[in-house]
Residue, then its C-alpha position, 0 to 999 in steps of 0.5 A: x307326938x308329931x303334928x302328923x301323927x295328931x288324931x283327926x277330930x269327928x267330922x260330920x260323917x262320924x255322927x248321927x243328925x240328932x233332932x236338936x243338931x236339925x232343929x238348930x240348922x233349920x233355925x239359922x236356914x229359916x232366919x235367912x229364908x226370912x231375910x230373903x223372903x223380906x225382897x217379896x214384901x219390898x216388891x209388893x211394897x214397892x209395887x203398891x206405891x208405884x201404881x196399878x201396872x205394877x201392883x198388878x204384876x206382883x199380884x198375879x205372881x203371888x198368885x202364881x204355883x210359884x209366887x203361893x210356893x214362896x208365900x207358903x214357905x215363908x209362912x212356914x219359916x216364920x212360924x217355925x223360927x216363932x216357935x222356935x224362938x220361943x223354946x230358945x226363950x225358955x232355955x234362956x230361963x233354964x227351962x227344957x234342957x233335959x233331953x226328953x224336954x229337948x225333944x218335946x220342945x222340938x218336935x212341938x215347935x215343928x207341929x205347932x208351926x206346921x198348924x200356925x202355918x195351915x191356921x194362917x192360910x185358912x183364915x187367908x182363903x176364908x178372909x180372902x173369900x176363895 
């Protein structure tokens, strides 16, 4: 058979996301989300040691849509890639490889993430007072 005759393998338009194929997608994406997100902690970091002006200025961004979007989306992407570590930790054990279990598994790391996430931020506001 010549090379040009060679079937092309099945790209990503032949198949059907699965859930376990978004789950593990989303679990690289929120590794480099927290990575990035890592610069807003430096920043706040930084800021505190540098003075009051400067402190000041990240506060008021954390505070802004912009800067609670962000800290928002970080919560989440941390709490997402815990859970999911956590699955990744029973696979390891040789626990959750059936496919009803995958499914399971996954769909409960996006809940239980999503409830952590709501859990922090409500206990942030009410420690917070407002």
């Amino acid at each position: 058979m010549a090379a040009d005759e060679r079937p092309l393998s099945p790209h990503l338009q032949v198949y059907r996301p699965q859930l376990t194929s978004v789950l593990s997608i989303l679990h690289r994406a929120t590794g480099m989300a927290l990575a990035a997100g890592m610069l807003l902690l430096v920043w706040w970091l930084v800021a505190a040691a540098a003075g009051p002006e400067a402190f000041a200025a990240v506060q008021w961004f954390n505070g802004s849509i912009l800067g609670r979007l962000l800290l928002l989306g970080f919560t989440w992407a941390l709490c997402y890639h815990l859970c999911n570590g956590v699955r990744h930790l029973f696979w390891d054990a040789g626990y959750g490889f059936e496919i009803p279990d995958a499914y399971r598994s996954g769909w409960g790391a996006v809940v239980a993430s999503s409830g952590l996430t709501l859990l922090v931020w409500i206990v942030g506001y009410a420690v917070r007072g407002g």
